[in-house]
C-alpha positions as CSV (number, residue, x, y, z in Angstrom):
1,X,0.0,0.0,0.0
2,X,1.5,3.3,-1.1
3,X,1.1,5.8,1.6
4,X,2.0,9.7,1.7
5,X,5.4,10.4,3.2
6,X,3.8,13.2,5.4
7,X,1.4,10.5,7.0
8,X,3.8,7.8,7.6
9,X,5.7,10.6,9.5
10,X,1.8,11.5,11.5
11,X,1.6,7.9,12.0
12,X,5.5,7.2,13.4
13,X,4.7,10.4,15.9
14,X,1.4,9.0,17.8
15,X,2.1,8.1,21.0
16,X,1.3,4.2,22.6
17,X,-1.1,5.6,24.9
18,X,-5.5,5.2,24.7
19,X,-7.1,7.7,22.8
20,X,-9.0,8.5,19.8
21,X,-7.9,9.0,16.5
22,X,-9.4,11.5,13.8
23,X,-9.2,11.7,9.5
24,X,-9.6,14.2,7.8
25,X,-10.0,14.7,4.2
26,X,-8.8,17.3,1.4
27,X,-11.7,19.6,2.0
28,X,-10.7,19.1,5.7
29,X,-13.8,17.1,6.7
30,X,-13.5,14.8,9.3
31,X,-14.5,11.4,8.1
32,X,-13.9,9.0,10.5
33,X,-13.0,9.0,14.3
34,X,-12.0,5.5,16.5
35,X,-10.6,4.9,19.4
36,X,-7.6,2.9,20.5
37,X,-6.2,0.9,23.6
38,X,-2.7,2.0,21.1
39,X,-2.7,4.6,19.2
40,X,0.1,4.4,17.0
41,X,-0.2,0.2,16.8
42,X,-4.1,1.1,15.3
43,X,-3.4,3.7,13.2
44,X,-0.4,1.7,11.5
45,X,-2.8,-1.1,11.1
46,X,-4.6,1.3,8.7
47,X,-1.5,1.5,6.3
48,X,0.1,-1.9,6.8
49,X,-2.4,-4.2,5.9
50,X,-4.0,-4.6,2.6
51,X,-7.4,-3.0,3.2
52,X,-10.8,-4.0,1.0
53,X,-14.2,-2.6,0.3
54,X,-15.2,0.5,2.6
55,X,-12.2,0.4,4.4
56,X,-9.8,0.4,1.2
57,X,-11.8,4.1,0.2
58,X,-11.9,5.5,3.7
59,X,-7.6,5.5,3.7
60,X,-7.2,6.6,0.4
61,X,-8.6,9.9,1.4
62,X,-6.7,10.3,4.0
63,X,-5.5,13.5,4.2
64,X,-4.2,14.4,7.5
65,X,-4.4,12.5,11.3
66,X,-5.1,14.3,14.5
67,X,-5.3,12.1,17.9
68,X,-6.6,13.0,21.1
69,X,-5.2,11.1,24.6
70,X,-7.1,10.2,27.2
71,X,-6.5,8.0,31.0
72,X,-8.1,4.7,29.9
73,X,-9.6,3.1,26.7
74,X,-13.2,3.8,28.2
75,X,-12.5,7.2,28.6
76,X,-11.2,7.3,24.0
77,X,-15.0,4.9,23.9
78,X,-16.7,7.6,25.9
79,X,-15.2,10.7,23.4
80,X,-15.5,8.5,20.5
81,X,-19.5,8.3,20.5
82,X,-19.7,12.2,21.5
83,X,-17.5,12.9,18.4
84,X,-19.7,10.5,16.3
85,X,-23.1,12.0,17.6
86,X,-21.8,15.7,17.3
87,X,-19.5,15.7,13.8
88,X,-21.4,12.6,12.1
89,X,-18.3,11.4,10.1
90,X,-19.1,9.8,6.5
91,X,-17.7,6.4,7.4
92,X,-18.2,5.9,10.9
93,X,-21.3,4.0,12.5
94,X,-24.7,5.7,11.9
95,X,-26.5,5.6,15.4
96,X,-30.0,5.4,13.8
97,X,-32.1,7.0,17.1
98,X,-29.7,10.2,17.3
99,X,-33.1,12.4,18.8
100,X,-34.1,14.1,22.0
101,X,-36.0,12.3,24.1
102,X,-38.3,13.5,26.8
103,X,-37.2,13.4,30.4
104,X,-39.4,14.2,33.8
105,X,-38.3,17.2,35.2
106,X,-37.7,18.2,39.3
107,X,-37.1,21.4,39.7
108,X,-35.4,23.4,41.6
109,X,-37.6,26.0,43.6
110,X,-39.6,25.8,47.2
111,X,-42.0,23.0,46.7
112,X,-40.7,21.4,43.4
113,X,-42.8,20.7,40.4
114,X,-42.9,17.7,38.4
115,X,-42.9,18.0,34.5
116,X,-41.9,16.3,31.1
117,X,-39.4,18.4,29.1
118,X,-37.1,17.7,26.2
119,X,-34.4,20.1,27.5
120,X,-32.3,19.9,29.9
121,X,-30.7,23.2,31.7
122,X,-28.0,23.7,34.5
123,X,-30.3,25.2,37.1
124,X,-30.0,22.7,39.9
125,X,-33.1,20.8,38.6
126,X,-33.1,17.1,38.8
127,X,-33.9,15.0,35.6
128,X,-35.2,11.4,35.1
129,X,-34.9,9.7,31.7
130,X,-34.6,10.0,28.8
131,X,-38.2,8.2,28.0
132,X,-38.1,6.5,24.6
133,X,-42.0,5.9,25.4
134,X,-44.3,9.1,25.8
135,X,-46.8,6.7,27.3
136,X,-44.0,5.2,29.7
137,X,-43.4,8.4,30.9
138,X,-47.1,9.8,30.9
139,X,-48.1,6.6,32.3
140,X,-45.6,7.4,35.3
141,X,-46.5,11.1,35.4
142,X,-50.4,10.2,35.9
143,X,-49.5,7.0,38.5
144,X,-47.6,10.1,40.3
145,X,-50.2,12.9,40.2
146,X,-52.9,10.1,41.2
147,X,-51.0,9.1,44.9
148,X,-49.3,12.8,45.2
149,X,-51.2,15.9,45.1
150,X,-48.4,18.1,43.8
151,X,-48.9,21.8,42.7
152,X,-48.6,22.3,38.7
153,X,-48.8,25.8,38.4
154,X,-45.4,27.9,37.6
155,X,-45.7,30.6,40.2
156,X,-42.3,30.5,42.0
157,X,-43.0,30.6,45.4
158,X,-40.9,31.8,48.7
159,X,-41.5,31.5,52.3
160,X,-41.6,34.9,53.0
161,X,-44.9,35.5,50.1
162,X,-46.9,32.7,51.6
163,X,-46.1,33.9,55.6
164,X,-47.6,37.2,53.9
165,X,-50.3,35.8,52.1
166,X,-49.6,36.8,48.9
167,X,-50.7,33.8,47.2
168,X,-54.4,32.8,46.7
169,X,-55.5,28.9,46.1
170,X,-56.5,28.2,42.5
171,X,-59.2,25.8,40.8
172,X,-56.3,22.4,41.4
173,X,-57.1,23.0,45.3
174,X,-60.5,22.8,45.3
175,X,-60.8,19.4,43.2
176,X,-58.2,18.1,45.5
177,X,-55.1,17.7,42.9
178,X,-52.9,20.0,44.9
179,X,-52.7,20.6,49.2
180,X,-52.4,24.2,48.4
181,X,-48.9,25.1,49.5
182,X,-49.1,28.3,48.0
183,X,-51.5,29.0,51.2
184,X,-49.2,27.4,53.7
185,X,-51.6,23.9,53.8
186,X,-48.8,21.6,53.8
187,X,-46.0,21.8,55.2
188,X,-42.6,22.4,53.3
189,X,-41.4,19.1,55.2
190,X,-44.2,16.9,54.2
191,X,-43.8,17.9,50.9
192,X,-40.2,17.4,50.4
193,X,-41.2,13.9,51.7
194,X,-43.7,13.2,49.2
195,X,-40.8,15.0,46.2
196,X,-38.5,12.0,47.9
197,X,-40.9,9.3,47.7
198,X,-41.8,10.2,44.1
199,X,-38.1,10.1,43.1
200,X,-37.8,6.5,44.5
201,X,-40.8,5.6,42.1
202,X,-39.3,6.9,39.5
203,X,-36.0,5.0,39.7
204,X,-38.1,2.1,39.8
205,X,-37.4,1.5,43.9
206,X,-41.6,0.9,44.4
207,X,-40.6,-1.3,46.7
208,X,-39.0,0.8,49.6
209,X,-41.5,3.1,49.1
210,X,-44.4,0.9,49.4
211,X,-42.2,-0.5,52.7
212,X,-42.7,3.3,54.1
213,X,-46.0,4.3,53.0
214,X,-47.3,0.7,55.2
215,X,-45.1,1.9,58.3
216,X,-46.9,5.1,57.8
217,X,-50.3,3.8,58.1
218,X,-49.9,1.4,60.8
219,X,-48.5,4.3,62.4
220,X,-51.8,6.2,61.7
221,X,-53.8,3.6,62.4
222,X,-52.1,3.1,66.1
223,X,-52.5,6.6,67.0
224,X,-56.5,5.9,65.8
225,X,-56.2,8.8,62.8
226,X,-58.3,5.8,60.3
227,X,-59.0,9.3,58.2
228,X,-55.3,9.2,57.2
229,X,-55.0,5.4,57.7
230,X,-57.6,5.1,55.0
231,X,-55.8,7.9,52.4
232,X,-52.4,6.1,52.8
233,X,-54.1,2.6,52.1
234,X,-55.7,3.6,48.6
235,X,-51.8,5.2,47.4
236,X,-51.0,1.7,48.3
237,X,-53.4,-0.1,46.6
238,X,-53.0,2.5,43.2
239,X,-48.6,1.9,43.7
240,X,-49.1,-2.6,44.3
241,X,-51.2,-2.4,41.2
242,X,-49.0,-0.4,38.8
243,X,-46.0,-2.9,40.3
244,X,-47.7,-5.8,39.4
245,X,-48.1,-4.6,35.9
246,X,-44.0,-4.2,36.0
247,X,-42.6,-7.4,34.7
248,X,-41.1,-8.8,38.1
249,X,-37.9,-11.2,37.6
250,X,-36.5,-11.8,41.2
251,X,-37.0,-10.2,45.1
252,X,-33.0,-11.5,45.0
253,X,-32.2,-9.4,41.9
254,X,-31.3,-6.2,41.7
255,X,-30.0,-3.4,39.6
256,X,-28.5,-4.5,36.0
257,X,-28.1,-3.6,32.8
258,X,-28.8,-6.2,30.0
259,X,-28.1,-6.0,26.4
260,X,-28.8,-8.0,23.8
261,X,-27.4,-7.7,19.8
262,X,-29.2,-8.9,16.7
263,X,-27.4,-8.0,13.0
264,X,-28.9,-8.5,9.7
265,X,-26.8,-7.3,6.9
266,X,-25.2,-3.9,7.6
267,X,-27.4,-3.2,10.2
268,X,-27.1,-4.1,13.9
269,X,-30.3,-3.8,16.7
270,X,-29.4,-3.2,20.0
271,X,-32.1,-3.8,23.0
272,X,-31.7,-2.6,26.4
273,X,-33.1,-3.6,29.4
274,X,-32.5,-2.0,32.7
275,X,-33.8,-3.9,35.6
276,X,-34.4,-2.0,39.4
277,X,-35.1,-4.0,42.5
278,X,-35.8,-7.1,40.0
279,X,-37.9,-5.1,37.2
280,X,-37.4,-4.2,34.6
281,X,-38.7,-0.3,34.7
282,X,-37.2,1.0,31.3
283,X,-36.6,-0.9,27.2
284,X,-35.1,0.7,24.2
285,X,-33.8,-0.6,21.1
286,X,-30.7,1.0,19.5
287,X,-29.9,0.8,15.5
288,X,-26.4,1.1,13.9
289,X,-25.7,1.2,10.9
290,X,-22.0,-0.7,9.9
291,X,-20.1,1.8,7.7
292,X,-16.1,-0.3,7.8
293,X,-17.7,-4.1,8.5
294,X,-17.1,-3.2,12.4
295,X,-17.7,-6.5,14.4
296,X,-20.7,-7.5,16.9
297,X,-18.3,-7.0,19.3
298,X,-17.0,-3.2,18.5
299,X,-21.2,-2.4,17.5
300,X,-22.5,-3.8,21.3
301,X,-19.7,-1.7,23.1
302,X,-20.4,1.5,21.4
303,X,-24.1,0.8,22.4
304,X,-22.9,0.2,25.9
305,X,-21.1,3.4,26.0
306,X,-24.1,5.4,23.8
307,X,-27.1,4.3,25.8
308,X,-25.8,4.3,29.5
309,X,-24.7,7.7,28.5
310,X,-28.5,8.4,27.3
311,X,-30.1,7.0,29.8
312,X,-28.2,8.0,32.7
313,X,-27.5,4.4,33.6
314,X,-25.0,3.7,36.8
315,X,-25.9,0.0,37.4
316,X,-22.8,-1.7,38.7
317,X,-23.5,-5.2,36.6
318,X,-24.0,-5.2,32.7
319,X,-25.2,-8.9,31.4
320,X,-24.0,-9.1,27.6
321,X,-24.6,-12.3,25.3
322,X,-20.4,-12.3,24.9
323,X,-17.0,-11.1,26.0
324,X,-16.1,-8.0,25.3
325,X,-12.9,-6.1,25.9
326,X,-15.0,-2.8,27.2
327,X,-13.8,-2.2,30.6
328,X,-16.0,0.5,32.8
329,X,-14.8,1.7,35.7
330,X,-16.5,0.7,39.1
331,X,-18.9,-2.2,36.4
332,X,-18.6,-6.0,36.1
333,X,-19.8,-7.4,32.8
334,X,-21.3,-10.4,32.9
335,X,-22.1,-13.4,30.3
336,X,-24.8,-15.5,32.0
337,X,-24.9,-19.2,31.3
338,X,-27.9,-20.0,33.8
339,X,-30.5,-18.3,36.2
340,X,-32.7,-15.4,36.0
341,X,-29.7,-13.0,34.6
342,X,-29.5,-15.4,31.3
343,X,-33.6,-15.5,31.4
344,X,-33.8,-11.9,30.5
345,X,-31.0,-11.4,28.2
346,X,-33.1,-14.2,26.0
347,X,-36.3,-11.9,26.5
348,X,-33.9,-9.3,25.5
349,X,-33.0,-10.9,22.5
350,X,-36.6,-12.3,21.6
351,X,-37.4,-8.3,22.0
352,X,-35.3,-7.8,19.2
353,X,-36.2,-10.0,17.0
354,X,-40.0,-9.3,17.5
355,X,-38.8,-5.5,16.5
356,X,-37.0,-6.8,13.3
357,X,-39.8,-8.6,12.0
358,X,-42.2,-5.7,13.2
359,X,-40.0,-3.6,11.3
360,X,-39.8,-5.4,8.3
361,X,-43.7,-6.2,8.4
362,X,-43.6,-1.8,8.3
363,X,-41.2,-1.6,5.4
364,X,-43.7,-4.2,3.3
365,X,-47.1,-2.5,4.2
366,X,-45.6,1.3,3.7
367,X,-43.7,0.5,0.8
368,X,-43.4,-3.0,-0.5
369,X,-41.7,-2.0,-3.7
370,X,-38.5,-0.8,-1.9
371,X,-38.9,-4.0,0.3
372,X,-39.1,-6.4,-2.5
373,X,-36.0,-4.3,-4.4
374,X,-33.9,-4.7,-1.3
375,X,-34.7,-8.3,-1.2
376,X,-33.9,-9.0,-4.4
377,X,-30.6,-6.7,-4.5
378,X,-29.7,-9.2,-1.6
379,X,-30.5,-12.2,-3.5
380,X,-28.7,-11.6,-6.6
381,X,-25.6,-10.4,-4.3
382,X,-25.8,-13.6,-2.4
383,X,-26.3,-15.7,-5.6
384,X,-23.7,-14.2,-7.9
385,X,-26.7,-13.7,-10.1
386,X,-25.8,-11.4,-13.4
387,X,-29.5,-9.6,-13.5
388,X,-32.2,-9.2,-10.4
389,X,-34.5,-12.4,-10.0
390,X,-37.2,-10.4,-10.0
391,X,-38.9,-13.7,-12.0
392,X,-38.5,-17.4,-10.0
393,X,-39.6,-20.9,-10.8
394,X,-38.5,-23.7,-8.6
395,X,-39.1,-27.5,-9.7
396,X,-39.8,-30.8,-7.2
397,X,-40.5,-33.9,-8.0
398,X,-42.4,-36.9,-6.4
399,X,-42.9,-40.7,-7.0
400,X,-44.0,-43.5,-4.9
401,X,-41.8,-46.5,-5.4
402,X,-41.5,-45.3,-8.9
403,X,-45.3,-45.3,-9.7
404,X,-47.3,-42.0,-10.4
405,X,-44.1,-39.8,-11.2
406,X,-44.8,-36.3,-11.2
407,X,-43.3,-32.8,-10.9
408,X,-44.5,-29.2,-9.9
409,X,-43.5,-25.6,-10.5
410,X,-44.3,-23.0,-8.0
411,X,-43.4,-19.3,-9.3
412,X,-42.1,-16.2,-7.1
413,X,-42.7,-12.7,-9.3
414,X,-41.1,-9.9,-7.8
415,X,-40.6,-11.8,-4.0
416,X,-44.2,-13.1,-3.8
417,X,-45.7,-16.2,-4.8
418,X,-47.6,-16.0,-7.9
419,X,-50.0,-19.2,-7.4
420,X,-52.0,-18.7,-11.0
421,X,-48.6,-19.6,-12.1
422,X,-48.1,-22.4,-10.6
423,X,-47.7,-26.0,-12.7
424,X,-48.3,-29.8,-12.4
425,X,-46.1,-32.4,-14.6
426,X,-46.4,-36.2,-15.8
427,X,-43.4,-37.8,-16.0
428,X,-43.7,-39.2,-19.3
429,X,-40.6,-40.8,-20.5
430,X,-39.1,-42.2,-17.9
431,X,-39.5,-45.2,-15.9
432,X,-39.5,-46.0,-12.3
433,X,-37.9,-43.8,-9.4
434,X,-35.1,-41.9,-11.6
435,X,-35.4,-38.0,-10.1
436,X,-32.2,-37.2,-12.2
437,X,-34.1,-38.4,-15.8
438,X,-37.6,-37.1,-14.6
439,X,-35.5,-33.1,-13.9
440,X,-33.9,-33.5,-17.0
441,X,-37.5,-34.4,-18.9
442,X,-39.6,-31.6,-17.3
443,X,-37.1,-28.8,-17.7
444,X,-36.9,-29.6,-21.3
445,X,-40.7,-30.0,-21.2
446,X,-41.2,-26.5,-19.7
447,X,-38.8,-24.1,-21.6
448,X,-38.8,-25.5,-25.0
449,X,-42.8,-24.6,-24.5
450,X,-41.8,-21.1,-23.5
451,X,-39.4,-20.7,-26.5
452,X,-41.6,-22.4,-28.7
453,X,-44.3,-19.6,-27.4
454,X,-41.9,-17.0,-27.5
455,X,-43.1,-16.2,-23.6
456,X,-40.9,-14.3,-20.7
457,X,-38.0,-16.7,-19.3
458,X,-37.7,-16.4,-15.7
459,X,-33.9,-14.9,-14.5
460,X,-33.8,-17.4,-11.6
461,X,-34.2,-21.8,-11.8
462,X,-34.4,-23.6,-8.5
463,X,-34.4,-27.3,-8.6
464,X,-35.0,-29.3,-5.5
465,X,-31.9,-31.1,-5.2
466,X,-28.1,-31.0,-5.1
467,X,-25.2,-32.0,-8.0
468,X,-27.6,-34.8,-9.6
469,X,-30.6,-32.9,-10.2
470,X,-28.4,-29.9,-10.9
471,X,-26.5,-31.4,-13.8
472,X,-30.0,-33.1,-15.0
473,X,-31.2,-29.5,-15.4
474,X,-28.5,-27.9,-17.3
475,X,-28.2,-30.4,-19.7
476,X,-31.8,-29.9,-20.8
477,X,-30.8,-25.8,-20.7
478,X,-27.9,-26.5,-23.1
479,X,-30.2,-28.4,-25.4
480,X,-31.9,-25.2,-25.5
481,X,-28.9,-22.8,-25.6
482,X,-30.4,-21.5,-22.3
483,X,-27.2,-21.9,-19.9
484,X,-25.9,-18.9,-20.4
485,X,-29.1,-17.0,-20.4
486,X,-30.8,-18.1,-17.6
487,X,-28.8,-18.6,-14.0
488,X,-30.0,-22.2,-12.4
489,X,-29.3,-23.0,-8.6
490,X,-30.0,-26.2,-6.5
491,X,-30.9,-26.6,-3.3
492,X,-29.7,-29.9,-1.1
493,X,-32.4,-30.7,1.4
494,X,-30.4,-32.3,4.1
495,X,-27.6,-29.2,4.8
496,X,-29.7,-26.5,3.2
497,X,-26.6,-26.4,0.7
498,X,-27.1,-23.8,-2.9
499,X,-25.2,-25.4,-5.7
500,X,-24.4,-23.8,-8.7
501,X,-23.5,-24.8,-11.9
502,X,-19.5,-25.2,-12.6
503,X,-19.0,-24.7,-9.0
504,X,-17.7,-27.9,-7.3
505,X,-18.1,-26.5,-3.8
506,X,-21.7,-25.6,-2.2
507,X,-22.2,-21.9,-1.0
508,X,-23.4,-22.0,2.8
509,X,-26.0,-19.2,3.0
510,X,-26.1,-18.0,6.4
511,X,-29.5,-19.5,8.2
512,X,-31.3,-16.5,9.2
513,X,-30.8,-15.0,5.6
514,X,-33.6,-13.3,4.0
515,X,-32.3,-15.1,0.5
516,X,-32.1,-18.8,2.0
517,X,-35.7,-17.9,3.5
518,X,-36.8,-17.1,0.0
519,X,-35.4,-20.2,-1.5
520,X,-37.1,-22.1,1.3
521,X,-40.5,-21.1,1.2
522,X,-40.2,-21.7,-3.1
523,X,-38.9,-24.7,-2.4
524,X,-41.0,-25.9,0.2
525,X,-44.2,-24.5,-1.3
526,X,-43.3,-26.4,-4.5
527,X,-43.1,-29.5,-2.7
528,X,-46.0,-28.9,-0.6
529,X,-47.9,-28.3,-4.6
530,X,-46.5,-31.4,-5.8
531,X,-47.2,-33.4,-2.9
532,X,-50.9,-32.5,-3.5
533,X,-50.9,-33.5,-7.1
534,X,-49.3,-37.1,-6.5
535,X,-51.7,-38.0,-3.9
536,X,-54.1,-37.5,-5.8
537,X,-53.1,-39.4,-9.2
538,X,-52.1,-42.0,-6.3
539,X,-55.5,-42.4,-5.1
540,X,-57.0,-42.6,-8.5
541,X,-54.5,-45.2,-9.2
542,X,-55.5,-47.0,-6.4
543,X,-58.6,-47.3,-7.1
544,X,-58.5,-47.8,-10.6
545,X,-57.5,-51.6,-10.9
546,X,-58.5,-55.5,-12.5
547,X,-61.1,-55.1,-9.5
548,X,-63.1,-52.1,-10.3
549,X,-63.8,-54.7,-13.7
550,X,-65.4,-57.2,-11.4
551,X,-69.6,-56.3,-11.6
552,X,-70.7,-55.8,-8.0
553,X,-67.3,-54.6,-6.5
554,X,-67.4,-51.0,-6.4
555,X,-64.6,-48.1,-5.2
556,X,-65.2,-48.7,-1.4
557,X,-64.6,-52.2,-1.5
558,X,-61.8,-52.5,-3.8
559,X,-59.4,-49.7,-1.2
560,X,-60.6,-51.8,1.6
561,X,-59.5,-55.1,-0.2
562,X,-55.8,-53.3,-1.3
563,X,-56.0,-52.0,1.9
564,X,-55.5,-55.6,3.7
565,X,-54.3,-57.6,1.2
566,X,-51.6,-54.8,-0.6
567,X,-51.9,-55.6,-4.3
568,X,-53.8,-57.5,-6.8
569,X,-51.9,-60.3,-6.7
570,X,-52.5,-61.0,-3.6
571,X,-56.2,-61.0,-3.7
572,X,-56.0,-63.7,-6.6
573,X,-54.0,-65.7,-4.4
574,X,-56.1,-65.7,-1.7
575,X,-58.4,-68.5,0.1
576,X,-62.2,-68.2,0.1
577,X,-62.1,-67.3,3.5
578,X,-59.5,-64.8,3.7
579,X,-61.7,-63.0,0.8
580,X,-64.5,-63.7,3.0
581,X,-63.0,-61.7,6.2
582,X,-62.6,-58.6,5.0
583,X,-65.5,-58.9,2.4
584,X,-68.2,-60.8,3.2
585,X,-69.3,-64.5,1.8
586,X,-71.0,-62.9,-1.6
587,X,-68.7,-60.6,-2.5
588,X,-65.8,-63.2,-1.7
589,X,-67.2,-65.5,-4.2
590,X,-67.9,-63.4,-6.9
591,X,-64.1,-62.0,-6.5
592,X,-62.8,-65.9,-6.4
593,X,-65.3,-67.0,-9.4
594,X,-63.8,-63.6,-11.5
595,X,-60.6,-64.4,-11.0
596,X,-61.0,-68.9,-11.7
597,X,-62.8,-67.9,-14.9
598,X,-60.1,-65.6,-15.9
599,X,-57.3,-68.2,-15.8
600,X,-56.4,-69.8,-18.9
């Protein structure tokens, strides 16, 4: 790799210490910030190694390098993702949910208020959040407003105005939403204990609250005050019932941090969970989009970093699905194997996948023409295809034994299945159980018709099978002087293996793969179709035999005779009174007397 003399000398300069690392191009943009345990060992691994793809473009324009040194590799993670969110470089990741988010609000005056607000100022206010859910956080606003009567108005009161009576109560006073501190009704004291129990809450510690508020009532209840007693019981009842609609893991577990990491193609889904006093009070999925192929690993620690930071987050225990090298001060990360920790990292990670296929269901119903181009794109990317498959048709076939051969065609037209398409063979020309022979036959069968009606050609052939049926297939296409028009696949059963014509080895689609899924469900539908077909023919082959000849022996006893005795020959051979067992003495001689005459 040829590099610039004036970088090699920026690159022989950095120090060995963490930090991040920042390049800039010849407009002076910066296009990519990372961080680095070693700065100069990371940077050099940029123009040492033989780069590809993103990664190849991103150094050649390289311009200049600038590096910033911090105590610890957390501290170059922490500045990395503020560098990302604020200068959104070209070819770094793309955090998808970059918004603001609403938080609840505590300010700071004589007898707080509690609001939602989407800005946060240094004023000494406390805020809780961020909410990715308006109805999370309204939901917790109204559970708050319903136990605590706490003023809403934005008059900033001071001790001195209300010993003065300066303030008059408003409407919120007389419907009881508010104890009228503005008058001097309640107590600055009981107040600020009502502002300390609704923090609790809102961190999710119901517990030690609803611990306090009983100690409170019994107290009441002691000193015979049942008025109060009685006001204290329905908070209680209004906070158990919002608890029990909290999803409760554990009374043993306590504050944590789970993530969970899902990737399909370029883009990674991040869900977090944070769990308080054994609930989990708080979900959010993050997106990130790869720009340089960055690994699971690299993707879930910049999530770590991004959504603790977000979210406020100081739980002492992260749960993650793998190692990571992220070290946080003051945090253990842990990879659970069994127990309630590894229960809700799988919810975690069922979350995500139910917001993947939620999302794709989205993408479909708002715009199913991008969908099914982005589908296909992937397919003929995954395939090696020369044109989009935007027209499919996949073959089976089915025998029994090597009677009542027959194929089917199931059709796919721009990613869905197109059913009035659909085809059932005959084998015709071959005899007994040879799948190779019968490919061979009905691909010949099926695009010599097409050429010979001068109709569309699909740009995609899937046969049911691996090399055998593979090679059966082409060789009908090169009778045609299709091979190099058409692109043909096969799919092995047994390993879900593609093969491709000229390729010796399989290609090993990865499982979860929208374009394996494709090929499946053509496949499988196709086999389903022809499945149909031959039982059918197979019935009516059953059925239609020497016997049905026989005057007095109709469809319902001829099945029942196959039935026991298994074939024809069988039934000849048999005594009068096996016939009679399953038959009846009548019928049994008629069969007998149809079958002596018929002798020679």
């Amino acid at each position: 790799m040829i590099v610039d003399d004036s970088l090699k000398i920026l690159v022989q300069s950095l120090p060995e210490n963490p930090g991040i690392y920042q390049y800039f191009d010849a407009d002076k943009t910066l296009i990519y910030v990372g961080k680095a345990r070693n700065l100069k060992k990371r940077v050099s691994s940029y123009f040492t190694k033989e780069q590809e793809g993103k990664t190849k473009v991103l150094v050649s324009k390289i311009v200049d390098i600038k590096h910033i040194v911090v105590d610890t590799e957390f501290d170059a993670l922490l500045l990395e993702n503020n560098f990302i969110k604020k200068y959104r470089p070209r070819y770094n990741v793309l955090l998808k949910d970059d918004k603001t988010y609403p938080w609840i609000c505590i300010n700071n005056q004589p007898f707080p208020r509690i609001f939602p607000t989407r800005r946060m100022q240094k004023d000494g206010s406390q805020y809780f959040g961020p909410y990715p859910s308006l109805k999370m956080m309204h939901t917790l606003l109204e559970l708050i407003r319903k136990i605590y009567p706490i003023r809403v108005c934005t008059t900033n009161f001071s001790p001195e105005n209300i010993a003065k009576n300066k303030y008059k109560v408003c409407l919120e006073y007389h419907i009881k939403n508010c104890k009228g501190p503005c008058v001097g009704k309640i107590s600055e004291e009981e107040y600020l204990q009502n502002i300390s129990e609704i923090k609790q809450i809102i961190k999710g510690n119901i517990s030690q609250v609803l611990k306090e508020l009983r100690n409170r009532m019994m107290n009441y209840a002691e000193k015979m005050q049942f008025e109060e007693a009685q006001i204290i019981k329905e908070k209680l009842d209004i906070l158990e019932k919002y608890q029990s609609k909290s999803t409760v893991f554990s009374n043993t577990l306590y504050d944590v941090d789970v993530f969970a990491i899902l990737q399909n193609e370029d883009i990674f889904y991040v869900n977090f969970f944070k769990v308080v006093n054994g609930a989990v009070v708080q979900i959010h999925t993050l997106e990130l989009k790869s720009r340089l192929d960055e690994t699971p690993e690299d993707m879930l620690s910049l999530a770590i970093v991004d959504i603790r930071q977000r979210f406020n987050s100081k739980a002492s225990e992260i749960v993650v699905p793998f190692e990571l090298l992220l070290k946080i001060p003051k945090t253990t990360l842990t990879i659970p194997k069994i127990g309630e920790k590894k229960h809700l990292l799988e919810l975690a990670e069922r979350n995500l996948k139910f917001y993947l296929l939620e999302k794709q269901k989205h993408q479909t119903l708002v715009d199913p023409e991008r969908y099914s181009k982005r589908i296909l794109n992937q397919m003929k990317t995954d395939l090696a295809l020369s044109v989009l498959p935007v027209y499919i048709e996949c073959f089976d076939n089915s025998n029994f034994q090597g009677d009542y051969a027959v194929a089917a065609m199931t059709v796919m037209k721009n990613t869905k299945l197109s059913k009035k398409d659909y085809r059932h063979f005959n084998i015709k020309t071959v005899e007994g159980a040879n799948d190779f022979a019968s490919m061979e036959e009905i691909i010949y069968r099926r695009y010599s018709r097409l050429l010979a009606e001068n109709s569309e050609l699909p740009q995609l052939i899937i046969v049911d099978g691996g090399k055998g049926q593979l090679s059966a297939a082409m060789k009908s296409l090169k009778k045609l002087g299709l091979s190099e028009k058409v692109n043909l696949i096969g799919i092995a059963e047994r390993l879900e293996e593609i093969y491709r014509p000229g390729d010796p080895h399989p290609l090993h689609l990865d499982k979860k793969s929208e374009t394996l899924k494709m090929i499946q469900q053509l496949r499988d539908e196709a086999h389903r179709f022809g499945i149909t077909h031959y039982r059918k023919k197979h019935e009516k082959g059953l059925i239609k035999t020497e016997l049905t000849d026989i005057k007095g022996i109709g469809e319902t006893l001829t099945v029942k005779l196959l039935h026991h005795f298994h074939s024809v020959k069988n039934i000849k051979q048999a005594s009068l009174k096996e016939l009679e067992s399953v038959v009846g003495q009548s019928k049994a001689k008629i069969i007998q007397d149809y079958f002596l005459q018929k002798k020679p």
